[in-house]
Residue, then its C-alpha position, 0 to 999 in steps of 0.5 A: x522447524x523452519x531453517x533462519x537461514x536459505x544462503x542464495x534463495x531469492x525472491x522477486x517481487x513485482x509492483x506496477x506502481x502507477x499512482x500513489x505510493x501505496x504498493x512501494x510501500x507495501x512491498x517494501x514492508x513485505x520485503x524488510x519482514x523477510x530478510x529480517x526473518x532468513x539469513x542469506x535470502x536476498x529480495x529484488x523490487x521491481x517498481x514503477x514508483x518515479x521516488x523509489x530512490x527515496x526510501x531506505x532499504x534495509x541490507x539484502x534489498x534492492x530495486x530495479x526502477x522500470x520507466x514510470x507511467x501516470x493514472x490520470x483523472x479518468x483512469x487511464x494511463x499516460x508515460x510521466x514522459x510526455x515526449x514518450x508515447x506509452x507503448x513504447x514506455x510499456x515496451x521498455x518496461x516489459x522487456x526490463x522485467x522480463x530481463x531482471x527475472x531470468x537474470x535474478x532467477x527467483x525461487x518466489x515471484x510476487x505480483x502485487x495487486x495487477x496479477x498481468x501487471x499494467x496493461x499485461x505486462x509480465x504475463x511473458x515474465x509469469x510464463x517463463x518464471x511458472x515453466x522454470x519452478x518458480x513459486x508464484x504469488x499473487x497479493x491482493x489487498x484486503x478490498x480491490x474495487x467495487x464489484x461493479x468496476x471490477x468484474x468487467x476490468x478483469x473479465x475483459x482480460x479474462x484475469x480470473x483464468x489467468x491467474x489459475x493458470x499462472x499463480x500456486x497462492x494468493x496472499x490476501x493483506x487483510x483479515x478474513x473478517x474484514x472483507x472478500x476482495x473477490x465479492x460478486x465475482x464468479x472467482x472459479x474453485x481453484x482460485x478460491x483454494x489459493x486464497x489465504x487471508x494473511x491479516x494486516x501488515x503491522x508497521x513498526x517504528x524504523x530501527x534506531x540510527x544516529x539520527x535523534x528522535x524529532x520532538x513535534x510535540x502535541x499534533x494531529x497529522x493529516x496525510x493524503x499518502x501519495x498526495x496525487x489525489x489529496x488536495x481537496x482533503x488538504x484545502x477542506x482541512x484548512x477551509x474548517x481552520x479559517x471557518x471556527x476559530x476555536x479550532x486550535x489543535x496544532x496539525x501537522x499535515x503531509x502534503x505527499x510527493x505526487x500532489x501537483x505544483x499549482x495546489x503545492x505552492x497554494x497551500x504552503x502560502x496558506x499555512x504561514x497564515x494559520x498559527x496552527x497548521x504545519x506543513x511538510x511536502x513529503x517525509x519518508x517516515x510515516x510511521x514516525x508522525x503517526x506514532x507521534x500524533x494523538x489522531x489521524x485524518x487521512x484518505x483511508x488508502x491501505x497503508x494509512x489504513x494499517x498505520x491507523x491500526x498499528x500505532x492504535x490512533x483515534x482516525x477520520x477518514x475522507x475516502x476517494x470515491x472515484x475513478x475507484x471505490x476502495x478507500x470508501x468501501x474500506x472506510x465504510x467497513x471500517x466504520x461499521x465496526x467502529x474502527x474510525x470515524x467517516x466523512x464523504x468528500x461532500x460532508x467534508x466540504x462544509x467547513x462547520x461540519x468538518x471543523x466540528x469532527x476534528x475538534x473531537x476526533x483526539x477523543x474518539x475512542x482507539x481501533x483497540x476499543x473497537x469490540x465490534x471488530x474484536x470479535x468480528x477478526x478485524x484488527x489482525x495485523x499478523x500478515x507478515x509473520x504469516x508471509x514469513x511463515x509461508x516463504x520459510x515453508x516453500x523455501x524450506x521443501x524446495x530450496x536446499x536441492x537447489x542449493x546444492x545444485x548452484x554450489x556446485 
C-alpha cells in the first residue's frame, strides 16, 4: 500500500514553453493531481510560460519563471526581448534551471515533451540530477509530429539515444489505443520498455471559492488556446456569422493571451456588430466555459483535446497543419473514431460551409457515444491516477531512507 504521505519529498518538473499554453497547463494539471494525492510533497515548475503568474496554484506549488523565448511562424526561435539576442537569453535560461535543480534537489525531475529542453538546455541539468539518484522522467504527449518532421529534428541531435542514457520512464498522456507518439522512428528497445501510456489527463471543474458560478446561459465556446496561431479560426467563425444569417446560436469566443495586437483589436471591433458573438481576451478557467457550453470548436491542441473528452462535449476541430502536424493528426484520429467532427483550414474558409457545421454541431453526438473509440481504449482519462500511482511508488521504495537522512 502507497503511504498518503512523504514529508519533504520533492518533485521538479521542467516545461520549455515557447508558444502556446499547452505545456503550463499540462504540468500544471500533473502537478495539482500529486499534491492533491501525498501530504507533505512539494512540486516545483519551472516554465517559460511569459503569464505563468497568471494561473492559480494550489498549496505546495510553485514556479520558477526562466526568460521567455518566442516560436516564430517558421519554427525557429527568437527572445520575447527583442533587445536580447537569443544565446545569451538561453544562457540565462540554462544556468536558471541548473540552479534551481541542485537547490531544490528533487527526487523526481520531469521533462515535458523537449527531452534536452530548447536547444539543449537542461542536458547538464539531466546529468547532474541522473548521477545525484534522481527519478527521471520524460512525458510525451499521446501524438509529437509527423514522423517526417520529427525523426530528422530528433536525429540531428541524436535524441533517441539521449533520452536512453538520461530517462528511467517515459510518460506517455494518452491511451495506447489512440496513437504511438514514436510512429516511424527507429526508437531503440530500451526506449521503448520505458513507454507507459498513462491515458488522458482528466480535467475537472476548480475547487469552489467565494467567488459564485458565472451564469453565460446557452453558448458555443470557440477557443484558439493560446491564441498565438488562432486568428484565422477566430476571423472564419465570424466570416460564417455575417455569411448566414440564421446562424443565430450565441458564441462565446476566447481569444487567448498570445493572439497578436493588430488581429486582438480587429476582431473586438467586429463583435459589437454581431448580436450573437462574445468575446473574452483571455480567462484562466477553461474548463468553467467548457463545462458550460453545449459544444466546442477549438484548434484540437492537446489540452482543448482533453477538455472535449472531460466535459463529453459535441466538438469541431480546425487543426493547424504547419509548421507542425500534430493537432491535424490528432484530430484526423479522432474523427476516424467518431470523437469530433474535422475541418481542414481551407474548408473553414468558406464561409457557407463552416456556418453550416456549426449550425449543427450542438447536435452531434458526445465522445461518450463514440463506440468506435469505446472499444478501441480511446476515451481513457485515467493519466493522473496513474501518474499518482507511479510517484507514489518510487517515492514509497526510495524516499523514506532518504528522509531519514535529511532529518537527521
Amino acid at each position: 500500500m502507497i503511504a498518503s504521505r512523504f514529508d519533504h519529498a520533492r518533485i521538479l518538473i521542467y516545461s520549455h514553453d515557447t508558444f502556446g499554453l499547452g505545456h503550463l497547463r499540462r504540468c500544471r494539471e500533473i502537478a495539482h493531481a500529486l499534491v492533491a494525492a501525498y501530504r507533505g510533497l512539494t512540486v516545483m515548475l519551472i516554465s517559460g510560460a511569459t503569464i505563468a503568474g497568471a494561473f492559480n496554484y494550489r498549496a505546495r506549488v510553485d514556479f520558477v519563471k526562466i526568460p521567455s523565448v518566442i516560436k516564430l511562424s517558421n519554427g525557429e526561435y527568437t527572445s520575447l526581448a527583442r533587445h536580447m539576442r537569443l544565446e545569451d537569453t538561453l544562457l540565462m535560461r540554462r544556468s536558471i534551471i541548473r540552479h534551481t535543480a541542485e537547490t531544490f534537489r528533487p527526487d523526481i525531475f520531469i521533462t515535458d515533451k523537449e527531452p534536452m529542453g530548447l536547444h539543449g538546455e537542461i542536458e547538464e541539468t539531466l546529468a547532474s540530477l541522473k548521477a545525484a539518484g534522481t527519478h527521471m522522467v520524460l512525458g510525451l504527449r499521446e501524438v509529437m509530429d509527423a514522423p517526417h518532421l520529427l525523426g530528422p529534428e530528433w536525429a540531428r541531435s541524436n535524441t533517441l539515444a539521449k533520452v536512453e542514457q538520461y530517462y528511467d520512464t517515459i510518460w506517455v498522456y494518452g491511451p495506447k489505443g489512440f496513437y504511438d507518439p514514436l510512429v516511424g522512428l527507429d526508437a531503440p528497445e530500451a526506449v521503448r520498455a520505458r513507454m507507459h501510456y498513462t491515458g488522458y489527463l482528466q480535467r475537472s471543474l476548480p475547487r469552489s471559492g467565494t467567488q459564485a458560478p458565472r451564469e453565460l446561459g446557452d453558448y458555443v465556446l470557440v477557443t484558439t488556446g493560446g491564441g498565438g496561431d488562432g486568428a484565422d479560426l477566430v476571423r472564419n467563425v465570424l466570416d460564417a456569422h455575417r455569411a448566414d444569417p440564421t446562424l443565430d446560436q450565441r458564441t462565446i469566443i476566447v481569444l487567448g493571451p498570445y493572439l497578436p495586437g493588430k488581429e486582438r483589436n480587429e476582431f473586438l471591433a467586429a463583435a459589437t456588430r454581431l448580436p450573437n458573438i462574445k468575446m473574452i481576451e483571455f480567462d484562466n478557467q477553461m474548463e468553467e466555459l467548457i463545462a458550460g457550453a453545449r459544444a466546442v470548436v477549438g484548434m484540437g491542441g492537446y489540452n482543448t483535446y482533453c477538455e472535449i473528452l472531460s466535459f463529453d462535449r459535441p466538438a469541431l476541430v480546425v487543426p493547424r497543419t504547419s509548421p507542425r502536424q500534430e493537432q491535424a493528426i490528432r484530430a484526423r484520429r479522432a474523427a476516424e473514431l467518431g470523437i469530433l467532427q474535422v475541418l481542414l483550414p481551407e474548408e473553414a474558409a468558406n464561409p457557407l460551409r463552416f456556418a453550416a457545421a456549426l449550425k449543427a454541431l450542438p447536435e452531434r453526438r458526445r465522445p461518450s457515444q463514440a463506440e468506435e473509440a469505446a472499444r478501441a481504449g480511446a476515451l481513457d482519462m485515467r493519466g493522473l491516477q496513474r501518474i499518482a500511482r507511479d510517484v507514489g511508488n518510487w517515492l514509497e521504495a526510495r524516499h523514506s531512507p532518504r528522509l531519514a537522512l535529511r532529518q537527521g
